[in-house]
N, C-alpha and C positions, 0 to 999 in steps of 0.2 A: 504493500500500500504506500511506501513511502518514498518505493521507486517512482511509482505509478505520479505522487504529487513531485517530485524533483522535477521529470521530466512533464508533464503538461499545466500544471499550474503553478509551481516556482518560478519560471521564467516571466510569466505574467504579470505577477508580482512586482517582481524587479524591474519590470519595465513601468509600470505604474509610478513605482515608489522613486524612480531615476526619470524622467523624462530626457533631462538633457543627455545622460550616457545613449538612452535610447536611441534620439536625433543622432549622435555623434557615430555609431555603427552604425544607423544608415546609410549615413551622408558616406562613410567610409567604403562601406559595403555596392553602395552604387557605382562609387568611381571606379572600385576595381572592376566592376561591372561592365562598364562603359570600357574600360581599359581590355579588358576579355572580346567584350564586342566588336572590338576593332582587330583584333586577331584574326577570329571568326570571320571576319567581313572577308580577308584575305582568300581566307579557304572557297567562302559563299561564291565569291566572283569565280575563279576557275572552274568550281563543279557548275556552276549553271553556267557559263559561256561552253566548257567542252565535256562535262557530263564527269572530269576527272578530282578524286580527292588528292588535292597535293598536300604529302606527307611534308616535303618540304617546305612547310607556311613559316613554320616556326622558327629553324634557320636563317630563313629569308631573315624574319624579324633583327636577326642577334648581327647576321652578315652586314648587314644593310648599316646599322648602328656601331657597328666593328670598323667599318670603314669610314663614318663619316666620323670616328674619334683618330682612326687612325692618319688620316689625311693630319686632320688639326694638328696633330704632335710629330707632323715631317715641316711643320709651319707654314699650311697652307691658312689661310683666314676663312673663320667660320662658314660663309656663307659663300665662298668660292668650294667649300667643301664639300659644302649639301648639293651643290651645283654639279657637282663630280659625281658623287652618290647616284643622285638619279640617272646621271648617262649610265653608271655604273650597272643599276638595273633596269637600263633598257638596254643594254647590251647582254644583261645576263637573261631577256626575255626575247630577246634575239636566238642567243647562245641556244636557249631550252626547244625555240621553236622547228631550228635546225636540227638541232642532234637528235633530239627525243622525240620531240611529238611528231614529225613531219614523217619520219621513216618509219612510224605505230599508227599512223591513220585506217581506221577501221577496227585495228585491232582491238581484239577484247579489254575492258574498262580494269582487270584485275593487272594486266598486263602495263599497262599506262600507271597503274596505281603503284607499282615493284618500280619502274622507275622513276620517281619522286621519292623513293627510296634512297636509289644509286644518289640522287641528287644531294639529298640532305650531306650522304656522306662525304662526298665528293665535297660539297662546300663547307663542311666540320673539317677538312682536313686541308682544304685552302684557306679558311680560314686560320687555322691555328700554327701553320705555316707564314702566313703572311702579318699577321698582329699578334700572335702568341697566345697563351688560355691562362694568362691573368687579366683581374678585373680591368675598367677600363673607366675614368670619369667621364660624365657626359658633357660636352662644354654649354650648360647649362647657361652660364654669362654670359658667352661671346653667340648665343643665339636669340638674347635677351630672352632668355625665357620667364616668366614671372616669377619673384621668389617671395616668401613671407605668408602670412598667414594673414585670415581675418580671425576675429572671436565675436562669436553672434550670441550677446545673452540669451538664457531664456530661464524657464523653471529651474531651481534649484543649478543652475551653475548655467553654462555655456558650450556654444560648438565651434569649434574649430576647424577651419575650413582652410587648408594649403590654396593657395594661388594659382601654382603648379596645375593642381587639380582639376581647381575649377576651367581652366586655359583646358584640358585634356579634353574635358567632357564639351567644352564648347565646338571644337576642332571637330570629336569626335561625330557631333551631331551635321556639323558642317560637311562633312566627307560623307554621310551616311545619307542627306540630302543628292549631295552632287549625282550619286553615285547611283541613286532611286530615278533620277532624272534622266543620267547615260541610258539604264533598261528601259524605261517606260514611254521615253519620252522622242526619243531618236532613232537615226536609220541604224549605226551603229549597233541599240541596244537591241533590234527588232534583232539584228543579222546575227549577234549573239544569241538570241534565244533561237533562233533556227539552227544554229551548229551543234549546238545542245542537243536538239532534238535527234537529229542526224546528218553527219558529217555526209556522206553521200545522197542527198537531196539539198544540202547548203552548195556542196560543190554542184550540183545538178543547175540551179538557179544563179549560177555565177559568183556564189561568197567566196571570196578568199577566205581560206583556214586559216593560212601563213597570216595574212593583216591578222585577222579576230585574234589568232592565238595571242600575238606580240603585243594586242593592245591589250588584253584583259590579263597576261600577265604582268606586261610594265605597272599596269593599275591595281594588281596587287602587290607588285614591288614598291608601290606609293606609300599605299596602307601598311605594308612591313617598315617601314620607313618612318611613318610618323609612330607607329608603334612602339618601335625601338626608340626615340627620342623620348619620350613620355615616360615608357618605363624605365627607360635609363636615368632620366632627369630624378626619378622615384629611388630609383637604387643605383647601383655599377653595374656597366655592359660589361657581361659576361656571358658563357655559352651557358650559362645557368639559367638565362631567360627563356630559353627553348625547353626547358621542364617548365615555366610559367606557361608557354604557350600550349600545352597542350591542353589546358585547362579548357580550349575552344573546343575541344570536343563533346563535353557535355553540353557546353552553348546551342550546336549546331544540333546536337540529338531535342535538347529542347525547343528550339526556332525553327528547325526541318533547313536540308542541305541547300534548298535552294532559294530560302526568303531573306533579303537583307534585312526588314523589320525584324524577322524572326531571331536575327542575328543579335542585333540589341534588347528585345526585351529578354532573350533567353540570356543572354552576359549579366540583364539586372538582375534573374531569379538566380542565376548561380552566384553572381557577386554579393548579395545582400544576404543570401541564402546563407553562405558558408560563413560570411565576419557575425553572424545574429547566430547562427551555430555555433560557433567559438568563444561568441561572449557569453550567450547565456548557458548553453549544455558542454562546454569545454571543461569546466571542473567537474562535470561528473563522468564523463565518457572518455577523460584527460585530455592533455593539449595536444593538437595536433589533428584535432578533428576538422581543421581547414583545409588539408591536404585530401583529404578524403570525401569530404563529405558533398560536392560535387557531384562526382557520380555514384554516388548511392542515389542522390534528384534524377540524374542521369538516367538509371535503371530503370528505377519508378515510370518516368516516363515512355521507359522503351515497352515493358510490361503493358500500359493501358495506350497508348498514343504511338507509334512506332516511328511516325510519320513527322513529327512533331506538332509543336502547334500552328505552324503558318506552312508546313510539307504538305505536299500531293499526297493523296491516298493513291499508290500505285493497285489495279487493278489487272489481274492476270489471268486470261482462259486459260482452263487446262483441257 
C-alpha cells in the first residue's frame, strides 16, 4: 500500500506543495524536448523524402559541431567557420548521394538502412582522426550566442530560465516552420513526397533522385548542425552526444516516422516525461531513471499505437 501511495499520489503532493520546482522541471523538461525534437526532425526529413532511416543522424549531429569547433581552434573566425561547416555538409550530402544511395536505388529499405551504418562508422573514425575524442568547447561567445539566465518569481520561490534555452526553443520552432512549409507548401516538397513513395514512378515523371537526395540530406545536415550548436553551447562537443541523440528514437516511435509535428510534440512527451520522472519517482526507482525511462513511453506506445500519433496506419492485403 505504501508503494502503491509513493508512486501515484506522493508525487502529486509534491507538486502541489512546490509549484515553482514544479514550473522549473517543466520548463527544463520541454527544452530538452525541443532539443530531442530537433534531432528527430533530422531522421523525419530523410525517411519521408527517401522512405530510408538514417542511422547516421546522430553522428551527423557530433560531426557537424566537431568541425565547426574544430575550424575555430586552427583560427578560422566564428562565422567564417559555420560558413565552412555547411559546404562541409553539403558536400558530405553530395558525398552520400554518390556513393550510397545512387548505386542502392531500388534496392531493399533494410539494405539502404546497413548502410547508414557503414556511415556513422566511417565518420566516428574520420572524425576522431581529424579533431581527436576529447571534449571540445562550443565557441558559445564568438557566435554571440545568448548567455545568462532570467528568474521569473512565482509561488513559493522562482524559475529559472537559461537564455541559451530559451534562443534553442525559438530557432527550434523557427526550422520546424520552415521546414512544414519546404513539404507542404512547394514543388520541391510535393517531388519529395513522391520519391518516398517510389523511387521508380519519381524517376518515371522526370524527378531527379540525385537533386531530392542532396537536398533533403544537406537539410538535414542543417538540422544536425544547429543541433550540435545548442547542445554543445549546453554541455562539450563530444562523441558522447551521439548517445544523447539516440534519445530520437522514442521521439519518432511517439510522433510516427514521417510527421514533422509529430517530431516535436513527441520530443515534448519524452523531454518533460523523463526530467518529471526523475524529479519526482527518481528517489524511489533511484537515479538514473532518465536514461531509461524514455523508452519504457516508447514501448507503451508501440504496444497500443505502432504507428505513432501523427504515423500512417500502414495497411496490408495478405
Amino acid at each position: 500500500m505504501h508503494l502503491l501511495y509513493s508512486i501515484f499520489v506522493d508525487p502529486f503532493v509534491q507538486m502541489g506543495a512546490a509549484p515553482d520546482l514544479l514550473a522549473q522541471t517543466l520548463w527544463e523538461g520541454l527544452v530538452s524536448g525541443i532539443l530531442y525534437s530537433l534531432i528527430a526532425l533530422g531522421f523525419v526529413l530523410i525517411f519521408k523524402a527517401s522512405g530510408v532511416f538514417n542511422f547516421a543522424q546522430g553522428i551527423m549531429v557530433v560531426f557537424s559541431a566537431l568541425t565547426l569547433v574544430g575550424l575555430n581552434e586552427h583560427g578560422v573566425p566564428a562565422y567564417l567557420a559555420l560558413a565552412i561547416t555547411l559546404v562541409v555538409m553539403l558536400a558530405l550530402a553530395f558525398a552520400v548521394e554518390r556513393v550510397i544511395l545512387r548505386p542502392l536505388v531500388n534496392q531493399p529499405e533494410i539494405i539502404l538502412f546497413m548502410a547508414t551504418f557503414g556511415l556513422t562508422y566511417f565518420l566516428i573514425g574520420v572524425g576522431e582522426l581529424i579533431f581527436g575524442g576529447d571534449p571540445k568547447v562550443m565557441i558559445s561567445d564568438q557566435l554571440r550566442l545568448p548567455s545568462g539566465s532570467y528568474r521569473i518569481p512565482m509561488a513559493g520561490g522562482f524559475v529559472q530560465m537559461q537564455k541559451i534555452d530559451i534562443a534553442a526553443t525559438v530557432i527550434a520552432s523557427l526550422m520546424v516552420a520552415a521546414l512544414a512549409i519546404l513539404f507542404n507548401r512547394t514543388r520541391i516538397g510535393r517531388a519529395l513526397r513522391a520519391v518516398a513513395d517510389s523511387h521508380r514512378a519519381a524517376l518515371s515523371v522526370g524527378i531527379s533522385l540525385e537533386q531530392i537526395w542532396v537536398i533533403v540530406w544537406f537539410a538535414a545536415g542543417v538540422v544536425a548542425l544547429a543541433t550540435g550548436i545548442m547542445w554543445g553551447a549546453r554541455s562539450n562537443v563530444s562523441f558522447a552526444l551521439e548517445i544523447i541523440a539516440l534519445k530520437a528514437l522514442p521521439v519518432l516511435i511517439l510522433g510516427g516516422f514521417t510527421s514533422i509535428p509529430g517530431a516535436i510534440i513527441g520530443g515534448i512527451i519524452i523531454g518533460v516525461g523523463e526530467k518529471m520522472g526523475e524529479f519526482y519517482w527518481g528517489p524511489l526507482f533511484g537515479s538514473g531513471i532518465e536514461s531509461w525511462l524514455a523508452y519504457v513511453i516508447a514501448l507503451v506506445f508501440l504496444l497500443f499505437r505502432p504507428q505513432g500519433l501523427f504515423g500512417e496506419r500502414i495497411i496490408e492485403r495478405l
